[in-house]
C-alpha positions as CSV (number, residue, x, y, z in Angstrom):
1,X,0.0,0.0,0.0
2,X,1.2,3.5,-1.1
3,X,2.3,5.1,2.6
4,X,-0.4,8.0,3.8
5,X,0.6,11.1,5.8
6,X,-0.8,10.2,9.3
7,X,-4.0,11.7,10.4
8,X,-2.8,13.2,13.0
9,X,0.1,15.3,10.9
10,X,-0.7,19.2,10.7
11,X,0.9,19.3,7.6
12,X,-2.1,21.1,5.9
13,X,-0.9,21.3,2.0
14,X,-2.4,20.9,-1.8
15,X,-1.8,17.8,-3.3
16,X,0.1,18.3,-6.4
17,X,-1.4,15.6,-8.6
18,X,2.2,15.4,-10.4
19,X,0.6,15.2,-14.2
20,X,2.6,12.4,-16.0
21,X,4.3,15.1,-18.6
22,X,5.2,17.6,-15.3
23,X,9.1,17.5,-15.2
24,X,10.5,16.4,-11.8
25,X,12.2,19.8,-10.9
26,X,8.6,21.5,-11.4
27,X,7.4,19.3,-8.9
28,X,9.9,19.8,-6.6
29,X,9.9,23.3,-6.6
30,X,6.1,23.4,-6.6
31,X,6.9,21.6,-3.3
32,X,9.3,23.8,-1.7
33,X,7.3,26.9,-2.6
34,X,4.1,25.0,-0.2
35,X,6.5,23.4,2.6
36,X,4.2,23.9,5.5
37,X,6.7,25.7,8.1
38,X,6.3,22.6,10.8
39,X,8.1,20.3,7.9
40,X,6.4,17.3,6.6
41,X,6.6,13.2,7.0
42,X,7.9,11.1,5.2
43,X,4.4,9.4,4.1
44,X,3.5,12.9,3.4
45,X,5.8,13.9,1.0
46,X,5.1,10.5,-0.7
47,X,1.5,11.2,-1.5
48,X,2.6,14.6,-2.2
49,X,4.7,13.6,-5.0
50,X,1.9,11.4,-7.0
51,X,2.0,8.3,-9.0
52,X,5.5,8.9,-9.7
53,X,6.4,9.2,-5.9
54,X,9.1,6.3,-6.3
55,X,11.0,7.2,-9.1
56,X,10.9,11.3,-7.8
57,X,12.1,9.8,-4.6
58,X,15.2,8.0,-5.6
59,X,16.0,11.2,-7.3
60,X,15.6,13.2,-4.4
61,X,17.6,11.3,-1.7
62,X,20.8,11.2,-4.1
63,X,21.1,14.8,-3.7
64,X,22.9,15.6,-0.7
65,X,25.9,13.1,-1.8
66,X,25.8,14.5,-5.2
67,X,26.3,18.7,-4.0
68,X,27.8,20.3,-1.1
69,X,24.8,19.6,0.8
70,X,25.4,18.1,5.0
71,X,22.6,16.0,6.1
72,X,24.5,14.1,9.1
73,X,23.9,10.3,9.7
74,X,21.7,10.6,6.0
75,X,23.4,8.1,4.0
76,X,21.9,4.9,5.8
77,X,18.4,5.4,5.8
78,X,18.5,7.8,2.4
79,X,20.0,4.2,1.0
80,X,17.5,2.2,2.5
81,X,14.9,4.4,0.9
82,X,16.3,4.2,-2.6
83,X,16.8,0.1,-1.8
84,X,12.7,0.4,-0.8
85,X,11.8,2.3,-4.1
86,X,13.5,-0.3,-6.1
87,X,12.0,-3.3,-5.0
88,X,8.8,-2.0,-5.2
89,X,9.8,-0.8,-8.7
90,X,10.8,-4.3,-9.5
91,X,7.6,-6.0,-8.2
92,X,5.4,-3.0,-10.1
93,X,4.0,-2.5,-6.7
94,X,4.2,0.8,-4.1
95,X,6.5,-0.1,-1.9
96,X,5.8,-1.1,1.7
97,X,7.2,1.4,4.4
98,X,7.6,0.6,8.3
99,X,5.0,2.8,9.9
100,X,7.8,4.4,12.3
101,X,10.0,5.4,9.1
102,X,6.5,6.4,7.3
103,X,5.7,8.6,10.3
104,X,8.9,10.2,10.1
105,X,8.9,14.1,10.2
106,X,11.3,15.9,8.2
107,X,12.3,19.7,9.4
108,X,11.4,22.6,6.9
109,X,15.1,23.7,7.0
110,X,16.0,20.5,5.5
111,X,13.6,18.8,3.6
112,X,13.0,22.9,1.7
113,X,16.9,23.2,1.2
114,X,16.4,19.5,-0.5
115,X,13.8,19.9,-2.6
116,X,15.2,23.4,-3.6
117,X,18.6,22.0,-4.6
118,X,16.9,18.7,-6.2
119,X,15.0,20.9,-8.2
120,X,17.7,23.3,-9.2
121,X,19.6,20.2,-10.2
122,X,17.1,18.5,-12.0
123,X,16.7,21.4,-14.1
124,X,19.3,21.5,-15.2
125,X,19.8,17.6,-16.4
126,X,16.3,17.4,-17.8
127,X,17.9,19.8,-20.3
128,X,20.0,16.5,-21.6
129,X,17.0,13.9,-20.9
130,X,14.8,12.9,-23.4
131,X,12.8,9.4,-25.0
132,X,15.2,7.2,-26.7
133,X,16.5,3.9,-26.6
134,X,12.6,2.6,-25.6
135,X,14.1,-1.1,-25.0
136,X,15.9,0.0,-21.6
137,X,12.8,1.7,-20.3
138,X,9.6,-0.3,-21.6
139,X,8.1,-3.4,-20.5
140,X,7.9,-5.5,-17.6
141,X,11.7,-7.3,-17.6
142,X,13.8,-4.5,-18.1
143,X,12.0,-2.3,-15.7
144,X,12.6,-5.2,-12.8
145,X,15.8,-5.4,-13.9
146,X,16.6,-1.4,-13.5
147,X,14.5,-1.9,-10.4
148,X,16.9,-4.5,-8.7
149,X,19.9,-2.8,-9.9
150,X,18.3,0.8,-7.7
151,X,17.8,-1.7,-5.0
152,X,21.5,-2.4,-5.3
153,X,22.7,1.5,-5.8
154,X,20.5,1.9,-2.8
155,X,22.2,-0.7,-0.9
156,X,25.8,0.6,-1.5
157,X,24.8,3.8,-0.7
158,X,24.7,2.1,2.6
159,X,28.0,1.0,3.4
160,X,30.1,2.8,6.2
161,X,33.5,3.4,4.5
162,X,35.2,6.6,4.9
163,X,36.9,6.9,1.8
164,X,36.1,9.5,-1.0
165,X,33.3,8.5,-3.6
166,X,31.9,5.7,-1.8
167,X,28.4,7.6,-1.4
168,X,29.0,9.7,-4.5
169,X,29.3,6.8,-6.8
170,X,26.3,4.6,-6.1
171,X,24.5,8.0,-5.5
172,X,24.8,9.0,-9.2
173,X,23.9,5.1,-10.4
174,X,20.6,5.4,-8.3
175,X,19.9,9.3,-10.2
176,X,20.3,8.1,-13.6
177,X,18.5,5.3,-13.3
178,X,15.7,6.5,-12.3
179,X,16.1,9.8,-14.1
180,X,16.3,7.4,-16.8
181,X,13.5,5.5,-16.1
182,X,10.9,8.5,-15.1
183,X,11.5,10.2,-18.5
184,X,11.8,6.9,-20.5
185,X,15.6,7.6,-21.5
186,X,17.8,4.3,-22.3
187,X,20.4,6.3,-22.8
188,X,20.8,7.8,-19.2
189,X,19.7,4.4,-17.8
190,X,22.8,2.9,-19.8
191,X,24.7,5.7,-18.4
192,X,23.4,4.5,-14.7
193,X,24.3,0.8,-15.8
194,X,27.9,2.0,-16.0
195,X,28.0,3.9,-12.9
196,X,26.8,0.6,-10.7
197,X,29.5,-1.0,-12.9
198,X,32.1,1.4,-11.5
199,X,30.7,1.1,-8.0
200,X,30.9,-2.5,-8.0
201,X,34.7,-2.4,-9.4
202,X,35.3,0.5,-6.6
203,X,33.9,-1.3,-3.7
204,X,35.9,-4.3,-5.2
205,X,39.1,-2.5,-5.1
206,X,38.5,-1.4,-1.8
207,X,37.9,-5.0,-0.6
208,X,40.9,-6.3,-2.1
209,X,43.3,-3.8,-1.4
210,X,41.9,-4.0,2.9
211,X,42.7,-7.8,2.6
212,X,46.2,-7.1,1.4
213,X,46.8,-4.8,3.9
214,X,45.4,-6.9,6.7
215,X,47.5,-9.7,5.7
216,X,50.6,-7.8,5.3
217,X,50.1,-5.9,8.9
218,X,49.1,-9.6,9.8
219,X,52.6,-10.9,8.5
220,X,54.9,-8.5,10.6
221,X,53.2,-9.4,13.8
């Protein structure tokens, strides 16, 4: 079941209706411009964002390892969300939500300074993004499969290593897949495609370089 702002939330705002054709950075702006000023939860902003809410979402939560832009402690649960979106992309489903995460309340100061920057930044790739390459965005299969492979991005997004790129690189994956996917564009899809390919190789690296070391440091003991 799509998640539903909780009756009790004072979050008094419009719903957008987020027409099919609307552009993601209209919506997100359209967003910030209503922010009620006591913020808004999580299940909220969901049904805020429309049929779309998913794909918007993944978008949105890549956004503060993508700029200049501190949310502390963000990159667990943001990649659990993304990881959420995908598998319910992938069985063509909403996806399900704890209630507690659902219920969550997000602060005006960050969730406006979000949307604002998502928007801004969506802007401005839309400009590239258009239909082509139909086979990577239409029909059942290859939607799963770009739904699995955001439950992935989502995933690594999750991963505690403090070492440069290791939120940036599975955070532009998860964008441009479903970028890709919400304005039916192979080509940045194919782009996303590569950059869970680089990811993978990354966090490979990474693993094989920390075994060397450990067994080197392990040697000299």
């Amino acid at each position: 079941m799509t998640p539903r702002p909780d009756p009790h939330d004072k979050c008094r705002v419009t719903h957008l209706g987020t027409p099919v054709d609307q552009r993601a950075s209209t919506v997100l702006i359209e967003l910030a411009r209503i922010l009620p000023a006591e913020g808004m939860t999580l299940g909220a902003l969901l049904t805020q964002l429309g049929t779309r809410a998913e794909l918007i979402v993944c978008m949105l939560l890549t956004v503060p390892f993508l700029l200049p832009l501190s949310i502390p402690g963000s990159s667990i649960p943001f990649g659990l969300l993304i990881a959420l979106q995908g598998l319910g992309l992938f069985m063509q489903r909403a996806p399900w939500l704890p209630k507690r995460l659902s219920a969550r309340r997000l602060t005006q100061a960050h969730l406006g300074t979000l949307l604002t920057k998502g928007g801004q930044l969506f802007s401005r790739l839309e400009r590239f993004i258009h239909p082509r390459l139909s086979p990577l965005t239409e029909g059942t299969p290859i939607r799963r499969v770009n739904g699995l492979l955001l439950v992935l991005s989502g995933l690594l997004l999750t991963v505690p290593l403090p070492l440069p790129f290791s939120n940036t690189l599975p955070a532009y994956g998860a964008l441009l897949l479903a970028a890709g996917s919400l304005e039916r564009d192979g080509a940045c899809v194919l782009a996303g495609y590569v950059m869970v390919l680089l990811t993978l190789l990354y966090f490979g690296a990474v693993a094989v370089l920390g075994e060397v070391g450990v067994r080197a440091l392990w040697s000299h003991l």
